[in-house]
C-alpha positions in Angstrom: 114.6 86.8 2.4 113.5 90.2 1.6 113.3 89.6 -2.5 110.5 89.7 -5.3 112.7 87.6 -8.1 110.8 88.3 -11.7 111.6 85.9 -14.7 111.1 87.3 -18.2 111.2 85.3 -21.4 111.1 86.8 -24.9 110.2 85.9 -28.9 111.0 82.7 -30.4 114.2 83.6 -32.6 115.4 85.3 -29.6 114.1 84.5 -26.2 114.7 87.2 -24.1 114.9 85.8 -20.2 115.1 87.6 -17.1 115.1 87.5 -13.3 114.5 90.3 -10.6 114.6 90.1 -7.3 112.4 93.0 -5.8 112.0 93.3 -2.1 108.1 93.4 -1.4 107.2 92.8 2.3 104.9 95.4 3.5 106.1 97.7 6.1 109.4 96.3 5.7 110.9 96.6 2.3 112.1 100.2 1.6 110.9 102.1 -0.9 109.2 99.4 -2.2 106.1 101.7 -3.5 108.7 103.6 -5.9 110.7 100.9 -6.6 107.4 98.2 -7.6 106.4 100.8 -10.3 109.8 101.3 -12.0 109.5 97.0 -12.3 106.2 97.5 -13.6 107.3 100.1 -15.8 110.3 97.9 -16.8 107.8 94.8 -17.3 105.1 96.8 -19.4 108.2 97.8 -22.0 107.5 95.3 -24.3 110.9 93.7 -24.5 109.2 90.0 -22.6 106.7 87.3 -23.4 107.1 85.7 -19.7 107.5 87.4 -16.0 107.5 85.7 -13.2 107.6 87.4 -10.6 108.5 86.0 -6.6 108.0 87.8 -3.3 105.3 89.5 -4.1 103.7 89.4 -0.5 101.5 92.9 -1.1 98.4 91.6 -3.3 97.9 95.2 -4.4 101.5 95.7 -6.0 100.8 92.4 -8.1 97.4 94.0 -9.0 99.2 97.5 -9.8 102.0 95.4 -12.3 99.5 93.3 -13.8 97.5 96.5 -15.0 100.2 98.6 -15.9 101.7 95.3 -17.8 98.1 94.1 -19.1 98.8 95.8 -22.8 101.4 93.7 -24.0 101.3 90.8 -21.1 97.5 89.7 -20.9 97.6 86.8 -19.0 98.6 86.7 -15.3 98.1 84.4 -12.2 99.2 84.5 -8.6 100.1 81.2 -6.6 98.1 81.6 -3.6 99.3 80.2 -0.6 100.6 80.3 3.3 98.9 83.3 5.4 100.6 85.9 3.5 100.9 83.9 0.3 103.3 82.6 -1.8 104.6 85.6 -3.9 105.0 83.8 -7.1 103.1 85.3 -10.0 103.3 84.7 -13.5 102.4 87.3 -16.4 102.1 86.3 -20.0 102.2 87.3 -23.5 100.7 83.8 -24.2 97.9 82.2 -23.5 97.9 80.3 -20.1 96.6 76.4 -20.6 97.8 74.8 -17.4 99.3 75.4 -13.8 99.5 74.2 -10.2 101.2 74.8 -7.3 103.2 72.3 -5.5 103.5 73.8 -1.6 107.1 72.0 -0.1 106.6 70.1 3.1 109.6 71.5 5.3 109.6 75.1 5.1 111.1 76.6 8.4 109.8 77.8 11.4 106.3 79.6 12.1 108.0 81.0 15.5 110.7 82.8 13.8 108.5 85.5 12.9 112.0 87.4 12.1 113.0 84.9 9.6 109.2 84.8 7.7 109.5 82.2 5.4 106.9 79.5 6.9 104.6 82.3 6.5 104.7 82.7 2.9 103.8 78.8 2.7 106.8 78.3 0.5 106.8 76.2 -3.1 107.3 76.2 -6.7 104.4 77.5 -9.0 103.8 75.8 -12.4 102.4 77.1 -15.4 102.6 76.3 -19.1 102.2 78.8 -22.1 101.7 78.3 -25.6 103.3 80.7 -27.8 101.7 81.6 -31.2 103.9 78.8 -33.3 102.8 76.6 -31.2 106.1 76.1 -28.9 104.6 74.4 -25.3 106.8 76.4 -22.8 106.6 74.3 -19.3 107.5 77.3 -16.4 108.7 76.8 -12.9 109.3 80.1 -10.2 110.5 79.0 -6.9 111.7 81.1 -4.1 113.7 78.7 -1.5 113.9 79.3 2.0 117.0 81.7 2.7 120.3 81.2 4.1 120.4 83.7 7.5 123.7 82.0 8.8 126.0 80.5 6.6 128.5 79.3 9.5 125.2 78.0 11.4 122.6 77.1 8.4 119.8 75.9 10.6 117.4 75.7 7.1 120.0 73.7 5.1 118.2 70.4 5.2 115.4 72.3 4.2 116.6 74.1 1.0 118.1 71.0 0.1 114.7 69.0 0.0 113.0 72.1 -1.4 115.6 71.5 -3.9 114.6 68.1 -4.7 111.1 68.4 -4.4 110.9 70.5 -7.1 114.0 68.7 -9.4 111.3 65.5 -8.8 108.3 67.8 -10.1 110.2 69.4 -12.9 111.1 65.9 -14.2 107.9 64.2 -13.8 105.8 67.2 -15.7 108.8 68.5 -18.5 107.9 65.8 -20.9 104.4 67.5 -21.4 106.1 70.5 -22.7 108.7 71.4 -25.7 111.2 73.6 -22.8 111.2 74.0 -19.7 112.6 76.8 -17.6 113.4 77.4 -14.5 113.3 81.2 -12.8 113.6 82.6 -9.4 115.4 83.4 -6.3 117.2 80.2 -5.1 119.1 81.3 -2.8 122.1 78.6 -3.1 125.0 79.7 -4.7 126.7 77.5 -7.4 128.4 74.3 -6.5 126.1 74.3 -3.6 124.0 71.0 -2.8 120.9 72.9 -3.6 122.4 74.2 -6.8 124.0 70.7 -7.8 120.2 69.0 -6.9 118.4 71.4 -9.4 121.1 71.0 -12.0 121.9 67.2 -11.9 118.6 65.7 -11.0 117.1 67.8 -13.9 119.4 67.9 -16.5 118.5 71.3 -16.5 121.5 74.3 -17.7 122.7 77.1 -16.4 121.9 80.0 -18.5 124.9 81.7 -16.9 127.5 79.4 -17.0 126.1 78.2 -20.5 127.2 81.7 -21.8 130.0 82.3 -20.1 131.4 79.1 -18.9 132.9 78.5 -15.1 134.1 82.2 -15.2 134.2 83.3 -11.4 130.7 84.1 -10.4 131.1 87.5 -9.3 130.9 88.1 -12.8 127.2 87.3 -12.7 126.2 88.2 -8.7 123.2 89.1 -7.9 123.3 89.7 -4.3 125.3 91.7 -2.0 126.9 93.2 -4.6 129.3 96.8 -4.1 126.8 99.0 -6.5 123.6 97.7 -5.0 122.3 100.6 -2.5 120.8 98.1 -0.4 123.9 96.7 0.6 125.4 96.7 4.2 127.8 98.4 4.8 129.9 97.0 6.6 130.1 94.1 3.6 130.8 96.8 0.7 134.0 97.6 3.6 135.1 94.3 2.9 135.0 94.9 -0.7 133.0 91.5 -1.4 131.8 91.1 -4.9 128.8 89.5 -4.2 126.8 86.4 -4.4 125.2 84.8 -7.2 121.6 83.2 -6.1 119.6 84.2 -8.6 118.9 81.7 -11.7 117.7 81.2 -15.2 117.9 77.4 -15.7 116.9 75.6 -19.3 116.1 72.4 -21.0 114.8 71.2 -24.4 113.5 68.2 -25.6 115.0 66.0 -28.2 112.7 68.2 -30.9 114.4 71.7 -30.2 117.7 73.1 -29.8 118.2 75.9 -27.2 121.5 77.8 -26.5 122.1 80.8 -24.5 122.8 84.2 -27.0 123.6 86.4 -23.9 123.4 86.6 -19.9 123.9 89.2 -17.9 122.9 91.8 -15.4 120.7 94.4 -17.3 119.4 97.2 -14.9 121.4 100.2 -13.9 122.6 100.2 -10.2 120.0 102.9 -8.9 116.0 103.5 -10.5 116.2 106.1 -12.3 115.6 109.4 -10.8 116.6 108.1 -7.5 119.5 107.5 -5.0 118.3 103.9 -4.5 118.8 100.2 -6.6 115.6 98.7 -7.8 115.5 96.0 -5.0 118.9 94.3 -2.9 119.0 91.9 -5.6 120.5 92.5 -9.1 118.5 91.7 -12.2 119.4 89.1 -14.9 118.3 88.6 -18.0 119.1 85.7 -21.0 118.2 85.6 -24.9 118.0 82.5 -25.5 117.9 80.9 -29.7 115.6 77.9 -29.8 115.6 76.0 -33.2 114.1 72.8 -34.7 116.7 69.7 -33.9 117.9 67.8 -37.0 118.2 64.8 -35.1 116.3 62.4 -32.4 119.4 62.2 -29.9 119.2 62.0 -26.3 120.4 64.7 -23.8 123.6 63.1 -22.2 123.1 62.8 -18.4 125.5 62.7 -16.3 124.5 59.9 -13.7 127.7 60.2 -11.7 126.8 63.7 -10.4 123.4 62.8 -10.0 124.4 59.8 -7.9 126.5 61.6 -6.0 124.1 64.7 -5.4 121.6 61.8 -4.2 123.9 60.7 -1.6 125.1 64.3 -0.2 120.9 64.8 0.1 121.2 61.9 2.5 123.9 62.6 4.7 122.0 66.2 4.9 119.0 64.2 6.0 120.2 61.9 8.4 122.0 64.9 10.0 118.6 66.7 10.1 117.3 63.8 11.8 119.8 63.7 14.4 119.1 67.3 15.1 115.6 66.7 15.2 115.8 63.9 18.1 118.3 66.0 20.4 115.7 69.3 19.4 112.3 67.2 20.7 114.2 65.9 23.6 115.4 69.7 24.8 111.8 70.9 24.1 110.1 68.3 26.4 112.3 69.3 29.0 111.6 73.2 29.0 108.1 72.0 29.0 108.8 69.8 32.2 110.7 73.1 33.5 107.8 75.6 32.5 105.4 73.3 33.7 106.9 72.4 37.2 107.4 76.2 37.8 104.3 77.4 37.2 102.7 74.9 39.9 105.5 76.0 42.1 104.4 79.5 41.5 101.1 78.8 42.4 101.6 76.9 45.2 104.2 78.6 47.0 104.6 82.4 45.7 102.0 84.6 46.8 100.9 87.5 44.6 98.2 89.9 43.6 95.3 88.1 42.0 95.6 90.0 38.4 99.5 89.5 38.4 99.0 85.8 39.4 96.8 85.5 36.4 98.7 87.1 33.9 101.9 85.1 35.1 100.4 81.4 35.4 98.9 82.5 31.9 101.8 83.1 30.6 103.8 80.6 31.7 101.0 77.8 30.5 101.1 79.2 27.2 104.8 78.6 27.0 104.6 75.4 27.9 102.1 74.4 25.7 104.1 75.9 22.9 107.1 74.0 24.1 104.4 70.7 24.2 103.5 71.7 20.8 107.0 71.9 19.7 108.4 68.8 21.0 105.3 66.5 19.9 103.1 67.8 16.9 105.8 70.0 15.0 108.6 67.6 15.8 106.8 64.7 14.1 105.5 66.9 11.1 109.2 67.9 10.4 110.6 64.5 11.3 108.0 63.1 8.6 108.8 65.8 6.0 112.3 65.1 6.2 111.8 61.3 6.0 109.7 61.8 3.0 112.4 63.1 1.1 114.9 60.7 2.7 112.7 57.6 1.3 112.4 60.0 -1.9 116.6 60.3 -2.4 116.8 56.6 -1.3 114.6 55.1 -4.2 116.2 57.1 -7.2 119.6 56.3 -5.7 118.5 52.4 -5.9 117.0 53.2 -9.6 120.1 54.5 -11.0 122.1 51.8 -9.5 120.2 49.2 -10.9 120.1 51.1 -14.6 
């Protein structure tokens, strides 16, 4: 979880697009003081229009980049959000005319403090620019909740309706706009149902695989890779390439043309100066050309993979559910269990008046947050998940009936 992804879009003739992921959790994140000002120093070169920038959970740092950046990137926002906030920020070249941010519904657990993400109050920020020829740039950043176990992915159903919240948002707002473009951390790799959500339900592309086709992604990886310092060990031992889960997605309407010039991984393995990689996450950037369309064709869109994309979201679901009803039902009973012992407690275990306190304290809390758990947060993650069910269900029905 521990990333700060940065999106970076240049001129006109030759849109210049880039993601970094930059570890930014205070206390935490190693090296992050050093390693924030070589991105700002990176940011403030001149080479980008558009940053956006995610994990940025220390306020200060954001204020530190936005000044060093201010000369040649004037315009800057921060998504606020959560108890720690969101981390998304946007800097600009352009003038800013318009943004929001959409806050997802299911976005893990606030007792697994370890894990964080609740705490960030997860979403995808919005923002649109307006460049000096008057190109309307609509710009998503999103950072979706990570993947701690991939043999036990507790937060699939999650990432997957994160997913399709914000492939909904992106195609109910794009049509205000002359591109769109995607940036962030994702964390789903290719082929994935998150992946295949944002991709099919969008008609959005894949600046990587635009350039380079379905080449084997460890061309492009941008996590747990062998040259990043931050990687363990013990996987750089295995001699694993790496993971790509880091994206620059595009679209066009039917007035421009937009095709990727170049994609790749642009910043050397370590800062420079120092024994250490400028966060655990590889940097990407993409030039993109963007010309005036000689015709009035429609994208092609291929409703086969969206269909089936739609229906993989709803098996995800209904498993989610499942999990949910056995997960209320094992919380009520350690709140039966917690409850029923602390009565015995009092009633039959005899004990020092402060140590009685502190133990019947104790144990009431617990139960209260197993309570808690198996009634309030139960239902408000059983109605998240149903939202999005109902949500997958009605564009299935609408693209059957097309």
């Amino acid at each position: 979880m521990e990333k700060v992804p940065a999106s970076c879009f240049g001129s006109q003739s030759g849109l210049l697009g880039a993601s970094i992921s930059v570890r930014g959790i205070l206390g935490i994140s190693r090296d992050r003081k050093v390693r924030m000002q070589a991105i700002a120093e990176e940011i403030s070169s001149g080479k980008y229009d558009l940053v956006l920038l995610q994990e940025v959970w220390v306020k200060k740092d954001f204020e530190s980049i936005r000044v060093v950046a201010s000369s040649v990137l004037p315009y800057s926002l921060y998504f606020h959000s959560g108890v720690i906030g969101s981390g998304l920020c946007v800097l600009s070249k352009f003038k800013i005319i318009d943004s929001f941010y959409h806050q997802w519904v299911v976005n893990g657990y606030f007792h697994k403090i370890h894990h964080g993400d609740w705490f960030g109050g997860k979403g995808v920020g919005y923002c649109k620019v307006v460049t000096n020829e008057g190109i309307k740039i609509n710009v998503y950043t999103a950072h979706l909740h990570a993947e701690y176990d991939t043999n036990h992915d507790e937060y699939l159903a999650h990432r997957f309706l994160q997913a399709f919240d914000t492939s909904q948002l992106i195609r109910h707002t794009r049509h205000s706009g002359d591109i769109t473009i995607l940036g962030g951390d994702l964390n789903t790799e290719p082929g994935s149902g998150a992946y295949r959500m944002l991709i099919h339900n969008t008609n959005l592309n894949d600046a990587f695989v635009s350039k380079h086709g379905t080449r084997p992604d460890y061309l492009g990886c941008t996590n747990e890779t062998l040259e990043n310092s931050y990687t363990p060990r013990q996987l750089r031992r295995q001699n694993h390439p790496g993971k790509r889960i880091d994206y620059i997605m595009f679209s066009s309407s039917n007035a421009y043309n937009m095709s990727t010039l170049e994609c790749k991984n642009p910043l050397p393995s370590c800062v420079p100066g120092q024994g250490f990689s400028y966060s655990d996450h590889e940097a990407v950037s993409t030039t993109f050309e963007i010309s005036l369309s000689m015709t009035d064709e429609s994208r092609v869109v291929n409703l086969a993979e969206r269909s089936r994309v739609l229906h993989d979201g709803l098996k995800v679901c209904q498993k989610a559910l499942e999990k949910l009803e056995y997960r209320g039902s094992a919380y009520f009973i350690c709140f039966l269990a917690s409850t029923v012992l602390s009565i015995f407690l009092f009633i039959f275990v005899t004990m020092p008046m402060f140590i009685s306190s502190i133990c019947h304290s104790l144990l009431w809390l617990v139960s209260l947050f197993f309570l808690y758990m198996a009634t309030v947060w139960n239902m408000m993650e059983r109605n998240g998940i149903l939202s999005g069910f109902d949500g997958l269900e009605v564009n299935i029905r609408s693209l059957e009936e097309t």
